[in-house]
C-alpha positions as protocol buffer text, in pm:
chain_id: "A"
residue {
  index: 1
  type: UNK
  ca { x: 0 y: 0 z: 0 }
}
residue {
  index: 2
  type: UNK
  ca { x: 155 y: 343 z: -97 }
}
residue {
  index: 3
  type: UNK
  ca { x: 229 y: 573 z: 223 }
}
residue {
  index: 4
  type: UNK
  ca { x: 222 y: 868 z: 85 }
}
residue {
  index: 5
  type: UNK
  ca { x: -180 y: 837 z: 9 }
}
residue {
  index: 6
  type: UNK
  ca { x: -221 y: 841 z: 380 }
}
residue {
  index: 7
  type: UNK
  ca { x: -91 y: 1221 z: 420 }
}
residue {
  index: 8
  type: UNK
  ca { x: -251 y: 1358 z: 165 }
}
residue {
  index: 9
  type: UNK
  ca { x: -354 y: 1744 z: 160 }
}
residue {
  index: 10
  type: UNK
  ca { x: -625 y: 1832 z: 369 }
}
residue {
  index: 11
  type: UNK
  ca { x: -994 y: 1902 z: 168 }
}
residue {
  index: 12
  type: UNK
  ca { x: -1216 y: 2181 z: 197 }
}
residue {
  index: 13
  type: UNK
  ca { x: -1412 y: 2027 z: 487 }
}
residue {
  index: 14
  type: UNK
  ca { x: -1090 y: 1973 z: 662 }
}
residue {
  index: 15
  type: UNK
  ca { x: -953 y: 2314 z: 617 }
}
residue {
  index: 16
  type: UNK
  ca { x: -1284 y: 2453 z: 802 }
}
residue {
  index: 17
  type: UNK
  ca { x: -1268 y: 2291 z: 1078 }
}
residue {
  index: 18
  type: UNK
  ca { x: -891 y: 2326 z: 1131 }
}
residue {
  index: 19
  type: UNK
  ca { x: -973 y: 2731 z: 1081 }
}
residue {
  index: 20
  type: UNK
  ca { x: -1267 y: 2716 z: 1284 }
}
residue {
  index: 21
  type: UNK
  ca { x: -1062 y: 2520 z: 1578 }
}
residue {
  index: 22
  type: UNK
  ca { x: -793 y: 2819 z: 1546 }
}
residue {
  index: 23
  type: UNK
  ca { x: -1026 y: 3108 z: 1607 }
}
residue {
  index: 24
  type: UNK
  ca { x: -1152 y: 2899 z: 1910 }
}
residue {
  index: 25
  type: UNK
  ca { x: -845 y: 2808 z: 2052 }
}
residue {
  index: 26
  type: UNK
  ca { x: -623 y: 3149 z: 1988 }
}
residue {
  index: 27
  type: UNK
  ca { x: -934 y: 3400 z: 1909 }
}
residue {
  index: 28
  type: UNK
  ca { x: -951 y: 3656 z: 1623 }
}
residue {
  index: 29
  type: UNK
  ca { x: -737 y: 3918 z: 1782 }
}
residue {
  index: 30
  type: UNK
  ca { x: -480 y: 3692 z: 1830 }
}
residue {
  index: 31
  type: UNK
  ca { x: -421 y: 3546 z: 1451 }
}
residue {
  index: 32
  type: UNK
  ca { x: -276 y: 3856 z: 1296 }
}
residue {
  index: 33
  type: UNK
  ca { x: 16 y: 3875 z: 1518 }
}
residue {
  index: 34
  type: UNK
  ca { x: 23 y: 3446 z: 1472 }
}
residue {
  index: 35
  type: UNK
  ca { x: 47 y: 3553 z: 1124 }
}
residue {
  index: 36
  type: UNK
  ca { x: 241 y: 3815 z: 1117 }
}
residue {
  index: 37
  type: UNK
  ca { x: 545 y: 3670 z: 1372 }
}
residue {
  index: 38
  type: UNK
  ca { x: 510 y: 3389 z: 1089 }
}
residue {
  index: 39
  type: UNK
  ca { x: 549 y: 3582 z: 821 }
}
residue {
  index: 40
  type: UNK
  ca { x: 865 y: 3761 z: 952 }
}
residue {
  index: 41
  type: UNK
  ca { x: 1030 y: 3422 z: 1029 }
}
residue {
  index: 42
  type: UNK
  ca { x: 954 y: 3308 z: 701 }
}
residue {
  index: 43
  type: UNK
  ca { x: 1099 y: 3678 z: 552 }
}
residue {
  index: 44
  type: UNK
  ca { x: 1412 y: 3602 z: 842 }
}
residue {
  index: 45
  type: UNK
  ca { x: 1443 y: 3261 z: 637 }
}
residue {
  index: 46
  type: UNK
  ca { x: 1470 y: 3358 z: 318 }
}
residue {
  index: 47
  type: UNK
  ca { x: 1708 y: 3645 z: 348 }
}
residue {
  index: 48
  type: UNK
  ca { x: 1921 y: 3423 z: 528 }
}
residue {
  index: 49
  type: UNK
  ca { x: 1916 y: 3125 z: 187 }
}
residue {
  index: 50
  type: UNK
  ca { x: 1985 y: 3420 z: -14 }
}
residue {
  index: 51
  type: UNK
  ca { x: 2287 y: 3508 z: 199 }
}
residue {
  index: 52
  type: UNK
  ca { x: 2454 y: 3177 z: 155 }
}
residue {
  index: 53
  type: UNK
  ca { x: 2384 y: 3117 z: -170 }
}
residue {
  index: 54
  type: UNK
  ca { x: 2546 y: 3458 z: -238 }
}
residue {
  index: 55
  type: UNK
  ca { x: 2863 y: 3340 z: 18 }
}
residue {
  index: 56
  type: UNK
  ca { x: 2844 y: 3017 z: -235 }
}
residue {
  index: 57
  type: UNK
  ca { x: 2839 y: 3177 z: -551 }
}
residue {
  index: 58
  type: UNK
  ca { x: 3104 y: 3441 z: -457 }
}
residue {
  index: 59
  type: UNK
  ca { x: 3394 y: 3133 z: -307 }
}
residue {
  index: 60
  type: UNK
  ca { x: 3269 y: 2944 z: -624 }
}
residue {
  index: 61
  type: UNK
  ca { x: 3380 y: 3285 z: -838 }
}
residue {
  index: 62
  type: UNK
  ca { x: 3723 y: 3323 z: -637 }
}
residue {
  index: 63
  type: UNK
  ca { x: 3815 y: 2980 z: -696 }
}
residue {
  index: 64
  type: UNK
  ca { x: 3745 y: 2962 z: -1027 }
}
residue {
  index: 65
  type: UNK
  ca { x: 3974 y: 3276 z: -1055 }
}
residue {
  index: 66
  type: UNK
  ca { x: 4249 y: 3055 z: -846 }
}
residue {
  index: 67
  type: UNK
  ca { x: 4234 y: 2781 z: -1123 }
}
């Protein structure tokens, strides 16, 4: 039987309840700064990727200059 069947994405049904069970259990005042804290970590994230791949690409450029 295939695993990955199991943990599929959850359907519209699913998704209302899961959204309904947040307001409940954090209330509406509380989401936007959920969301918000979230959306800074992701932002933290990201800049931080593009900072290594930028370290990458720039020893990748000075070696090939060493060669």
């Amino acid at each position: 039987m295939n695993t990955l069947l199991l943990f599929g994405m959850p359907s519209g049904g699913e998704l209302l309840v899961i959204g309904i069970f947040i307001i409940i259990f954090f209330g509406a005042k509380k989401i936007p700064e959920i969301a918000r804290g979230l959306g800074k970590g992701i932002r933290e994230f990201k800049d931080a990727a593009r900072e290594v791949k930028k370290e990458i690409d720039a020893g990748v450029k000075t070696s090939d200059k060493a060669e």
